[in-house]
C-alpha positions in Angstrom: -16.1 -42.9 18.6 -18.2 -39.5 20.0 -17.2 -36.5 18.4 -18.0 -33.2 20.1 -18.7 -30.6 17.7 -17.4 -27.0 18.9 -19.9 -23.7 18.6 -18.9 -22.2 15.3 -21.4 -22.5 12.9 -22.0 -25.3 10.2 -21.3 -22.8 7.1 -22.7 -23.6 3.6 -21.4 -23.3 0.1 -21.2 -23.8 -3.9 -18.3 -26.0 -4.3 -15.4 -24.5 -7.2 -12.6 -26.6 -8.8 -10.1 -26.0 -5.8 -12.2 -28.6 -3.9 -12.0 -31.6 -6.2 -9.9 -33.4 -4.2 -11.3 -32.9 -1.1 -14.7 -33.6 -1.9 -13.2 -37.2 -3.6 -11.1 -37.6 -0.3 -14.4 -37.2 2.0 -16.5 -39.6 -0.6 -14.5 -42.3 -0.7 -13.8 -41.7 3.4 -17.5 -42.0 3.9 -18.3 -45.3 1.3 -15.5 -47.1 0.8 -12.5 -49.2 2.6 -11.8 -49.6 6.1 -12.1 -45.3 6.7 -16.0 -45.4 6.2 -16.6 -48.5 8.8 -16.0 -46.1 11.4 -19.6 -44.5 10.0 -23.1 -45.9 9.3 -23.3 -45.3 5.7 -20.3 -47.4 4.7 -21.3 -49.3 1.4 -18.0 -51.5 2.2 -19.2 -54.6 2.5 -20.7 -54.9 -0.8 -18.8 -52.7 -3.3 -15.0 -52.0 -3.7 -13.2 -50.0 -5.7 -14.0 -45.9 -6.4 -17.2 -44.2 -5.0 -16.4 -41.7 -7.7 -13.1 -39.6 -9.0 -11.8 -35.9 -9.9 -12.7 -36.3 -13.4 -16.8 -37.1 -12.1 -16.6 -34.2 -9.7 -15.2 -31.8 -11.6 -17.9 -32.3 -14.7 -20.4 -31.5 -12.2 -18.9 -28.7 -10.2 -18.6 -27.4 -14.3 -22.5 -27.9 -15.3 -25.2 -25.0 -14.9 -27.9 -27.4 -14.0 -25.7 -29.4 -10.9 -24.3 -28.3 -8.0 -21.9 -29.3 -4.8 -22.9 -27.7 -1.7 -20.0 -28.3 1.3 -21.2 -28.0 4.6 -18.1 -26.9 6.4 -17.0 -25.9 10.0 -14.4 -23.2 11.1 -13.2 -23.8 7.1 -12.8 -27.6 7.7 -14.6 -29.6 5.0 -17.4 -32.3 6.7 -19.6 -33.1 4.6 -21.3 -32.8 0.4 -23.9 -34.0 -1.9 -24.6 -33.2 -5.0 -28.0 -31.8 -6.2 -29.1 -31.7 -9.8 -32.1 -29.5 -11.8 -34.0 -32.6 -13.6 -36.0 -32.2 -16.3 -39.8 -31.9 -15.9 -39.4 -29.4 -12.4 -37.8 -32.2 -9.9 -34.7 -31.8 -8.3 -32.0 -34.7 -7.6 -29.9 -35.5 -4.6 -27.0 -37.5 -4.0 -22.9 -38.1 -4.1 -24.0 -37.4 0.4 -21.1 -37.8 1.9 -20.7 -36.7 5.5 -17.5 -37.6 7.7 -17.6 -41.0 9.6 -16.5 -40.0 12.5 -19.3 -37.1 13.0 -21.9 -39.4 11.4 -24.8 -38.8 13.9 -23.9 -35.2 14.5 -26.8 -34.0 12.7 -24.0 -32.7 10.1 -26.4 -34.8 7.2 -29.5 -33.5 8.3 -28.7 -29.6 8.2 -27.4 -30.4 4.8 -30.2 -32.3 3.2 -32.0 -29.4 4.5 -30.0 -27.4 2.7 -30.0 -28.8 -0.2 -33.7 -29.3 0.0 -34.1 -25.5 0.2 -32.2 -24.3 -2.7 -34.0 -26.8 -4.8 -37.3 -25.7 -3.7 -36.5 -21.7 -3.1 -33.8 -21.0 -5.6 -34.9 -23.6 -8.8 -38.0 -24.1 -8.3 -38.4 -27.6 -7.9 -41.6 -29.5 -6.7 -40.0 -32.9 -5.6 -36.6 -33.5 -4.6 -35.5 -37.4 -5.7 -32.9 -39.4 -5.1 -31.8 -43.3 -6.0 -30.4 -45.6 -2.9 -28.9 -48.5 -2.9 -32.0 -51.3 -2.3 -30.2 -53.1 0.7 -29.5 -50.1 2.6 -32.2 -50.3 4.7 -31.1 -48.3 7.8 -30.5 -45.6 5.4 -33.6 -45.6 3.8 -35.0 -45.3 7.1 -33.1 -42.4 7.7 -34.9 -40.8 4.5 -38.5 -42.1 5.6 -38.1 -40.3 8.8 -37.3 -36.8 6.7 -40.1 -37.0 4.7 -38.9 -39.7 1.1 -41.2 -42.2 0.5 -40.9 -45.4 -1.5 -41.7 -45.1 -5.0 -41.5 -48.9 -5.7 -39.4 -48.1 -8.5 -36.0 -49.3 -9.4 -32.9 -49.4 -11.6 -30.4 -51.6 -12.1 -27.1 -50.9 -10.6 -24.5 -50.6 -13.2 -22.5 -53.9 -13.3 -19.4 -53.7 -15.2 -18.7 -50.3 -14.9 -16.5 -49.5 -12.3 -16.4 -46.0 -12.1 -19.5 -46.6 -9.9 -17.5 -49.7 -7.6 -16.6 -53.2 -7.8 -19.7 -55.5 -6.8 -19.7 -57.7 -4.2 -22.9 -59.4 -4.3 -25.0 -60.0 -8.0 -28.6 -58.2 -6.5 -28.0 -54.3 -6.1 -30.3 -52.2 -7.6 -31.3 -48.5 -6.7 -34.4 -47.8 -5.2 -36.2 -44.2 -6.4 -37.5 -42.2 -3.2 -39.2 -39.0 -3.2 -40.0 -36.1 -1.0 -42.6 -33.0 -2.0 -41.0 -29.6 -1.9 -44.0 -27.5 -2.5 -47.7 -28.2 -0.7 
């Protein structure tokens, strides 16, 4: 399903504890159950359960060294991700969540750049990181073709915790990528 985007500008901001609910709405939308099939990034077939709950995204919206920048048209929520100051200068991305039916809209793009900038303008940060499910190869891809490379390293996914998702399969792991902010 196409969905055409009207003219109003694609708006930016710091998320505050009015928008827990709406951020966990468009997370789970855009990862889990039959909602996020009707995008690319689904993670669907091999994890159930949560993606991630109020209690998760309110600690974060709380801490001075996180942040969840919305990406928001006409004052309609559609899209977030989380960035994080990391020790050592890098920044972190991730919880991206972008609406499944304008996956493609280049909704994600405008806010990695975004997110991008205020690591590298407003904290400082040299590198920008971020950990991706292994298997996800199309989505990987999408990060090789903004600039992440492979780091070859890896984590193990968290089995037997499910505030990160019920398994499917008994071989995730997270993949490290990682993109220079500064020359």
């Amino acid at each position: 399903m196409s969905v055409t985007m009207t003219d109003s500008a694609l708006t930016f901001r710091r998320a505050i504890a009015a928008d827990v609910e709406a951020i966990v709405a468009l997370t789970e939308s855009a990862y889990r159950g039959a909602a996020s099939r009707a995008g690319w990034t689904t993670e669907a077939d091999f994890l159930d359960g949560q993606r991630t709950d109020s209690a998760d995204v309110s600690t974060l919206i709380a801490r001075d060294d996180a942040r969840i920048v919305l990406a928001e048209r006409g004052g309609e929520l559609l899209a977030s991700c989380l960035i994080e100051r990391q020790p050592g200068g890098d920044g972190y991305f991730g919880m991206f969540s972008v609406r499944p039916d304008l996956q493609n809209a280049g909704i994600g793009r405008a806010l990695l750049a975004e997110a991008e900038r205020i690591a590298r303008d407003e904290w400082h940060c040299k590198r920008m990181r971020m950990s991706v499910i292994s298997i996800r190869d199309s989505l990987i891809a999408w990060y090789e073709r903004r600039g992440y490379r492979r780091t070859g390293e890896y984590k193990l996914f968290p089995y037997g915790d499910e505030r990160f998702g019920i398994p499917r399969r008994d071989d995730l792991r997270f993949e490290w990528l990682v993109k220079a902010l500064r020359g």
